[in-house]
N, C-alpha and C positions, 0 to 999 in steps of 0.2 A: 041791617045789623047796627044796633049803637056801638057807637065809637068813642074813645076818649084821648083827648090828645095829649103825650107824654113824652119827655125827652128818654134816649135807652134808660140813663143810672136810674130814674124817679120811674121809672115801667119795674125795673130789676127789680126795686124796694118795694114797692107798693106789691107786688105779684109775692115777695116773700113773706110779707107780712099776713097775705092772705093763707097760706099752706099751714096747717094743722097736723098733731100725729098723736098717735093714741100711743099713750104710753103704757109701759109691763100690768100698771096697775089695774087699766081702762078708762084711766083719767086722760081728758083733753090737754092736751098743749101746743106753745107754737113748737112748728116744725124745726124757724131758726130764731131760738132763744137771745141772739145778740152776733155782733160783729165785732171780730178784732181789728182796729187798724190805727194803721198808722198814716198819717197822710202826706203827699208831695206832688210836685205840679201834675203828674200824670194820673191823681184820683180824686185831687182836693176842690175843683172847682167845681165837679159835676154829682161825681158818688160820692162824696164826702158832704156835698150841698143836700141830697136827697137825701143821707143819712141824716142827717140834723133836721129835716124836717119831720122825719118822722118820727123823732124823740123817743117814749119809751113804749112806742109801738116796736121797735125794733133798737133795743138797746146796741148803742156803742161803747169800744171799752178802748182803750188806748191801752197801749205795748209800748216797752222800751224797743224793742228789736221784733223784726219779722220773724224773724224763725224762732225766737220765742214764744208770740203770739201766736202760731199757726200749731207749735206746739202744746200750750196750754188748751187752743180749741180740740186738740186732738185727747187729750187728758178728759176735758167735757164728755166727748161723745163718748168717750170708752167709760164712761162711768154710767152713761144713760143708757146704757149696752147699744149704742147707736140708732136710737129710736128718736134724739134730736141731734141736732149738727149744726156746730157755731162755726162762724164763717170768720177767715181771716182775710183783708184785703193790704192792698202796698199799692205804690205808685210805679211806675217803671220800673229797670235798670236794675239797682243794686238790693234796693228797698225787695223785688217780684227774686232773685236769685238766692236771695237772703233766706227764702220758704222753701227752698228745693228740698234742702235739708227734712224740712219738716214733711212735705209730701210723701218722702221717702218714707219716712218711718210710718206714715198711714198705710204708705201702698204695700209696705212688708207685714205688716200689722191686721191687714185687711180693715180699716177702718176709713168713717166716712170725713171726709174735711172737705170745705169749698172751699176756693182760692179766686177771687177777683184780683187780679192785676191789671194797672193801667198800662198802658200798647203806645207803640209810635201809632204816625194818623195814616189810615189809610190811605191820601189823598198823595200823600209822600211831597206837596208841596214844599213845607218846611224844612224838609231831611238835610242833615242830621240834628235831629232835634238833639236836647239834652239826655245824656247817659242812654243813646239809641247807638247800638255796636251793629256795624256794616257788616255784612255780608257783599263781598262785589260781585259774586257773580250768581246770589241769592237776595234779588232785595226783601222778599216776606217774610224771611226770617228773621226772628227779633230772639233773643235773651230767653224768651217767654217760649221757645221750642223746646226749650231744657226741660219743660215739667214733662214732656210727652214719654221720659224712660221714667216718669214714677209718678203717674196718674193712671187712671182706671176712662175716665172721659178729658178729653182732650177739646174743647172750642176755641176758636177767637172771630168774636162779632163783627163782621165787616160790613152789615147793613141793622137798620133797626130792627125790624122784624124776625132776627133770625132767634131771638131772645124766644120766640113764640115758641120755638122745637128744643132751641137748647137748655132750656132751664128744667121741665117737664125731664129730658132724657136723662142729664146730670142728676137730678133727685130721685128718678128711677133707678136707677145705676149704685147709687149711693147706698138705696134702702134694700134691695132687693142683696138676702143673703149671700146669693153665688155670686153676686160683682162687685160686692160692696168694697168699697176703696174711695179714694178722695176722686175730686173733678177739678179740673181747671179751667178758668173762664175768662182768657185776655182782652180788655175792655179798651181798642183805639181811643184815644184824646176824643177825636171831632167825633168818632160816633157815638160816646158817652151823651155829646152835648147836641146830637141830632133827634128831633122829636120825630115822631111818627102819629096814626090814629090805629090806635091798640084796641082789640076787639077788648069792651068791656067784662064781657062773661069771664074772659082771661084771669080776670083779679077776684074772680068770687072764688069765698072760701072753700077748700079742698083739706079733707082729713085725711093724711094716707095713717096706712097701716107695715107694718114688717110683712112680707109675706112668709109666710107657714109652708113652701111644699113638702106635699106625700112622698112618702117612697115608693119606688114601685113594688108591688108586690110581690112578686119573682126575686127582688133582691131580699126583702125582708124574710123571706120562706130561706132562702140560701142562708143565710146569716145565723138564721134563731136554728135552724138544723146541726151547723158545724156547732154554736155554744150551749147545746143538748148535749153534744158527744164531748164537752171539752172535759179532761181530765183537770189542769193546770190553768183558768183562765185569769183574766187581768184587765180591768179598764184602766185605759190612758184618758185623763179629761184634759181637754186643752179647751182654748176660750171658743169654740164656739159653744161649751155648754151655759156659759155667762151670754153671750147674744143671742140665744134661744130662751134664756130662762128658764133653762131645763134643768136645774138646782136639784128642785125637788125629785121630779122622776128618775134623775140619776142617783141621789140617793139610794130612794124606792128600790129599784132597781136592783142595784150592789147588794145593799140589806138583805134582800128578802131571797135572796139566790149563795149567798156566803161568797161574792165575788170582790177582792178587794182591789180598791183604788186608787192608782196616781196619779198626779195632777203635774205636770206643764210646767212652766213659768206666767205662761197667757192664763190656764186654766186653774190656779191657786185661789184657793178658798170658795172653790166650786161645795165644796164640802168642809164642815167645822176641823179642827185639828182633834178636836176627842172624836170627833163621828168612831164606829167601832170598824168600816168600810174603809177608813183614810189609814195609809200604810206610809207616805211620803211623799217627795218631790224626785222626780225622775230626771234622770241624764247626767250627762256634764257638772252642770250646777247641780244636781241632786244628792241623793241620798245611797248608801251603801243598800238601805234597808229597801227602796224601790227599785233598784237595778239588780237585787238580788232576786225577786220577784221576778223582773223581766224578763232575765236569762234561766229561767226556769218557766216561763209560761208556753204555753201549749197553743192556746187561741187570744190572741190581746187584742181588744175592742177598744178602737179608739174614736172617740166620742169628739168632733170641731179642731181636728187636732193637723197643725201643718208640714209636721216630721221633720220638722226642722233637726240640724244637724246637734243642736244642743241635749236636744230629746231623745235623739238615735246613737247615741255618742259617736256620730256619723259614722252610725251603722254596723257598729260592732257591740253593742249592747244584747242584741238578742240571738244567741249563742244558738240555741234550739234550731238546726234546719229545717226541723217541719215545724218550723212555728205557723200558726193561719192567722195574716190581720185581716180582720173585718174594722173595715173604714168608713164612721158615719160622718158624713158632710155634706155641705149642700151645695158643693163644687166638685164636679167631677175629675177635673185636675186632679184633687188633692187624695178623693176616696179611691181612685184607683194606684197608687200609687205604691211601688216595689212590689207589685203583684199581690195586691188585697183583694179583697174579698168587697166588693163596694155598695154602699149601699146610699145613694145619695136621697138625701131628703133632711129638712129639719130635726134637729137635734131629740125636740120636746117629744115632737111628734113620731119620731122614728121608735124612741126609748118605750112609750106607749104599742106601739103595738109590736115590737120586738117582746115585750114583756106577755101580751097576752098568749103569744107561742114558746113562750118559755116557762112558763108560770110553776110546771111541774119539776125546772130546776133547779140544783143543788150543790155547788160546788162541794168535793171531797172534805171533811173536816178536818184531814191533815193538810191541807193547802190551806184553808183559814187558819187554822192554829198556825204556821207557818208565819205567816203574815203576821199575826200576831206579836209572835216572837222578833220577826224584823221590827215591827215598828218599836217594840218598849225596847229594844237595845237603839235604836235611833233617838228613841228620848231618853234613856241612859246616856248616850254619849254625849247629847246636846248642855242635859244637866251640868256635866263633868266641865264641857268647855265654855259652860255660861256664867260659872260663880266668878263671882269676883274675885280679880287678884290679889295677890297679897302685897300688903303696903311697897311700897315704892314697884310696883312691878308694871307695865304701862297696859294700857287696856287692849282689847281687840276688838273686832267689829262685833263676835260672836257675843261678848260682853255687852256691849252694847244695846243690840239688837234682841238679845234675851232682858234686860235691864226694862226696855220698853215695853217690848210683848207682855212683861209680867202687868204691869198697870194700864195695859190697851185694855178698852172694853169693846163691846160686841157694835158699838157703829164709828170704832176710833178706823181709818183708814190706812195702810201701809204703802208708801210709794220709791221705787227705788226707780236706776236704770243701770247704765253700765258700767264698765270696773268691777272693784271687789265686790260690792255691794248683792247681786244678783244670786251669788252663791250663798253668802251670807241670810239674806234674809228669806231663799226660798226655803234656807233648811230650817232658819231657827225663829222664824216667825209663824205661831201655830195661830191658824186664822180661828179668831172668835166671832164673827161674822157672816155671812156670805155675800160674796162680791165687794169682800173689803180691801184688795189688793193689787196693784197696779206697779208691775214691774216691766217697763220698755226692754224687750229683751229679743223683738224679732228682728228690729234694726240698729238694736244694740247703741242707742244715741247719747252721749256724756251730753250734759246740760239738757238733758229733757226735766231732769228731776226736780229743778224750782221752778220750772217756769210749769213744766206740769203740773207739780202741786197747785200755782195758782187755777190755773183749768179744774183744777177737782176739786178745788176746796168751795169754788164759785157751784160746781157740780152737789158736792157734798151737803151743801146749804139749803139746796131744794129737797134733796134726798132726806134727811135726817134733822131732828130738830135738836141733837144735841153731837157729841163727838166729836174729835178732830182730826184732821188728815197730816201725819208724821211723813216725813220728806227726810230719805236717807241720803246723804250725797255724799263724797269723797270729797279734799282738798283739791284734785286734777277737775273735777267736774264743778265745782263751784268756778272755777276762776274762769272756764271755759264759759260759762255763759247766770249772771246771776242778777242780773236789771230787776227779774221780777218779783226778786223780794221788795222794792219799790213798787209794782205795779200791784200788788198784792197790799202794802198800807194803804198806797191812794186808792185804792178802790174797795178797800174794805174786805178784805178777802183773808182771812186770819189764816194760816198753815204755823204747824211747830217744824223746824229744820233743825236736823242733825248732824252737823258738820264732823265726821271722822278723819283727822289732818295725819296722812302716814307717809310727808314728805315729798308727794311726784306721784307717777302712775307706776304705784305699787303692785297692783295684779297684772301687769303688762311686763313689769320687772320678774315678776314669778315665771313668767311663759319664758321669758327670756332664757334667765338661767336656766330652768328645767330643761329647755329643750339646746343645752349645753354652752350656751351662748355667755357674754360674760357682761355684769351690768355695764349697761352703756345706754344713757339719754331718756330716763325713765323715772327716776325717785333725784329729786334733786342736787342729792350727793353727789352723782354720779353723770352732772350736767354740767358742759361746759358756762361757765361762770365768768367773768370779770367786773372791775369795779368794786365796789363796798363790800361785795357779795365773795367775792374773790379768795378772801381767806374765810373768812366768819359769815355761811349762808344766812341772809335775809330772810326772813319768814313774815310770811301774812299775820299778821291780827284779823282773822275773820269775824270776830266776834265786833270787833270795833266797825270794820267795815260792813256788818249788818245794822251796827247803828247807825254810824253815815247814811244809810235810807232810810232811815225812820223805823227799822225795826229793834224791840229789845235784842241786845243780846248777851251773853256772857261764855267763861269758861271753866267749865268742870274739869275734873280730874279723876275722882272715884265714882263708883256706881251710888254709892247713897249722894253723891251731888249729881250726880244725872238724874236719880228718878226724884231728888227735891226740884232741881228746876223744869223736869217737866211739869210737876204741879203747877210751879209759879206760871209754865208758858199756858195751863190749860186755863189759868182767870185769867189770864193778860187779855187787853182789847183790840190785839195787834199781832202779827208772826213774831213770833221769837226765833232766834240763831243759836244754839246751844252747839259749841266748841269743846270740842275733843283731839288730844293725841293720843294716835291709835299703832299699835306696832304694825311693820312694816310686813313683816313675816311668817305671822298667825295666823293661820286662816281655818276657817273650817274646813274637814276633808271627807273624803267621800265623793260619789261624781265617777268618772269611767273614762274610756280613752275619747280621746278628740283630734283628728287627723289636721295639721298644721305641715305649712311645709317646711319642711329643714333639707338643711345643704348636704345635698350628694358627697361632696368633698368640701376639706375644712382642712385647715389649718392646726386647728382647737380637737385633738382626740375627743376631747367630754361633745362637741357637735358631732362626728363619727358614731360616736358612740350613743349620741339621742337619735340616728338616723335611723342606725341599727333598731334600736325600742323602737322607732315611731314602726318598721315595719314590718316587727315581731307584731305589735298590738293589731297593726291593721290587716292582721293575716286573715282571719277571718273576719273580712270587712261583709255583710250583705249585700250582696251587688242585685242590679235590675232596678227598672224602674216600676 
């Protein structure tokens, strides 16, 4: 057997460099398009050495911060519907802890990320090395046990050879739809820097593919039998029909049956906003006009969807006791789930021959007229709450984010995350696109949104040879994490950011009060303060502080200044920072109950009295799993 002799990190590189992946198109590419890292003693002398050898065989990109970086690579793959997977790596200690954050939101996400972190040394001579946290009566436990509650594959390499089973398993695991989630790959000091003689066949090229399963056919016959009989049906898309590429046939689909459409947070802009199929955005963060739908449906078919409590308005959304879900996924977990009807298999592929046993049906033309009528009263109201205010009146998000949609075109991108934002733009951003939209909303993450945008916009670049990716963020979520608007000029990665400043964590304030509470520690005003700040609150210049990194920025005030400097930011050669103050108060509405827990007993009647609501609403909650 030829042999070649390789230290682990230059085995790890060299073996990546070789993996190939057929993307949506049928076009070749690498499997991992580049590396985020950042470097320190426990990655910089071995895999950071292999990395720079291999230059732009395997592009690196430097981060301000790890869990920045792990999330911008996370923004990549969800834009490549995870057909490639950019790797984030860190050094030990604080640098490997710093990405926990970001694992999570892949593993909520179901999305694929690699994580190379460097390890204390096996050999445990040195111990305690630097930033290596003891366990005394665990010494193999390191820092780097933490990714094991939000990974999908769990290693750490304690001989060189083990790279031979764990790299193959990790990319299996990754690509393959029912498991797909991040891996993690903890890389000991001395075995980084230990060679071995690595079977050379090992590094020859390998093209993988997404796999496709079938459904079984006894499920497909149950499924297409009950939406033959449905009187009232209803597709839910959520994202797996974007990691299927099932766009089209779910279209198809809807269309040709009069069955209308909601979309997710994950699953927006599965379908154009005029499609005649698209009726809204469902749950919580939704729409009046698609919850109106839901609590009327008979059979709702939900299509890559994870019933998250946002979607279900944990579970009191679908009022109908004989409602039937039929649940297409390609995780059995999830299709079976509150007693569905399941049918696991690929999205594309399911919707294909679900249709050809359907073919003969039709939903009632008073349930599309219906629907109809939901959705142009949902764009009725959207219109109403999108004009511009009148002179001196302060803007809202809904303003805003109508302001932009009007001059987005069909490959400008939307990106938001958590906070107000999510509500915001799932109602009032009408996708001209498909798979233009990328709202972090399974793990709910504040500072995904710039550092994401750089991930997409690096994504966007291969994708599209014209368009820009809009990056909606809140004043609470910039300050939490915003370096890569810097790693975004240095590296050439243009995004436009929308900064909506409404004083503190405004929609955390809304839950507050609403659920009878009384503001406290949430919008600035209402934060303990001392120093300069003390009488007369300090405010950020955000606009300023995106020029301090080398990006344009400025600040608007009315909508014809927001949609002029969009223009300016779309010829600028660089991210722009376009600053806004946005009322604290206004918010789009619509959306349904959402189970939070409130106090038993209070002090405060108005919390009494929200307990009472919360368990009126949750009276009819859907129980079962």
């Amino acid at each position: 057997m030829e042999t070649v002799r390789l230290t682990t990190s230059e085995a790890i590189v060299r073996w990546m460099v070789a993996q190939r992946t057929r993307l949506e198109d049928g076009t070749e590419a690498p499997l991992f398009p580049g590396v985020f890292a950042i470097f320190g003693h426990g990655n910089v002398t071995c895999l950071g050495h292999s990395l720079q050898q291999a230059g732009d065989d395997l592009p690196t990109w430097r981060g301000q911060n790890e869990q920045g970086m792990a999330l911008a690579a996370i923004a990549y793959n969800k834009a490549m519907k995870g057909r490639q997977i950019m790797t984030a790596t860190s050094s030990v200690g604080p640098g490997a802890t710093n990405m926990v954050t970001a694992a999570g939101v892949a593993m909520s996400n179901r999305l694929p990320l690699l994580i190379f972190s460097g390890d204390s040394f096996t050999s445990r001579i040195p111990d305690p090395v630097l930033q290596q946290v003891e366990h005394f009566g665990s010494p193999s436990t390191t820092v780097n046990d933490a990714f094991r509650a939000v990974t999908m594959f769990w290693d750490r390499i304690t001989h060189p050879a083990q790279i031979l089973q764990a790299l193959p398993a990790a990319t299996s695991q990754m690509l393959d739809p029912a498991t797909r989630g991040p891996a993690f790959i903890g890389l000991p000091q001395d075995i980084q820097a230990t060679a071995f003689d690595y079977p050379a066949r090992f590094f020859e090229p390998v093209v993988h593919e997404v796999p496709r399963p079938r459904p079984d056919s006894s499920e497909v016959v149950d499924a297409a039998r009950i939406i033959n009989e449905a009187n009232t049906p209803l597709i839910i898309a959520g994202g797996g029909v974007h990691y299927s590429v099932a766009e089209a046939e779910l279209q198809a689909f809807a269309l040709q049956r009069g069955i209308p459409v909601v979309e997710t947070v994950a699953g927006k802009s599965s379908l154009l906003g005029d499609d005649p199929s698209y009726i809204g955005p469902i749950g919580v963060t939704g729409s009046e006009a698609a919850n109106n739908m839901a609590a009327e449906a008979d059979v709702i078919i939900t299509v890559g969807c994870r019933l998250q409590d946002f979607t279900t308005g944990s579970w009191t959304l679908f009022t109908n006791d004989n409602t039937i879900f039929v649940n297409i996924n390609t995780t059995r977990f999830d299709a079976q789930k509150h007693r569905s009807v399941p049918v696991v298999g690929d999205a594309r592929e399911t919707l294909r021959e679900l249709a050809s046993l359907t073919s003969d049906y039709h939903a009632h033309d008073a349930w599309t007229e219906l629907a109809a009528d939901n959705k142009e009263g949902l764009r009725s109201y959207l219109d109403a709450i999108g004009t511009a205010p009148a002179d001196g009146e302060p803007l809202s998000y809904a303003t805003v984010v109508r302001a932009v949609n009007d001059v987005a075109t069909e490959n400008d991108v939307c990106l938001a995350a958590a906070g107000g934002f999510p509500g915001e733009v799932n109602n009032g951003w009408w996708s001209k696109g498909i798979h233009t939209f990328d709202c972090e909303y399974g793990y709910s993450c504040m500072g995904y949104e710039i550092s994401g945008g750089w991930g997409a916009a690096m994504a966007h670049r291969e994708r599209h040879d014209d368009g820009d990716v809009f990056v909606f963020v809140g004043d609470g979520s910039y300050l939490m994490m915003n370096s890569d608007l810097y790693s975004s000029v240095l590296t050439g990665h243009k995004m436009i950011v929308l900064v909506c400043d409404n004083g503190g964590f405004a929609v955390i304030n809304r839950l507050q009060i609403g659920q009878g509470g009384e503001p406290f520690n949430n919008l600035l005003s209402d934060t303990r303060r001392g120093g300069p700040a003390a009488e007369d609150l300090v405010k950020v210049d955000f606009a300023a502080h995106a020029r301090a990194m080398g990006c344009y920025g400025e600040n608007v005030s009315t909508i014809a200044e927001m949609k002029a400097a969009v223009e300016r930011a779309r010829s600028a050669d660089r991210t722009t920072v376009i600053v806004t103050d946005v009322d604290p108060y206004t918010w789009t509405e619509g959306g349904c109950s959402w189970e939070v827990g409130v106090p038993e007993v209070s002090a405060l009647q108005s919390v009494t009295d929200a307990k009472a609501a919360m368990e009126k609403a949750m009276a009819d909650q859907r129980m079962g799993w």
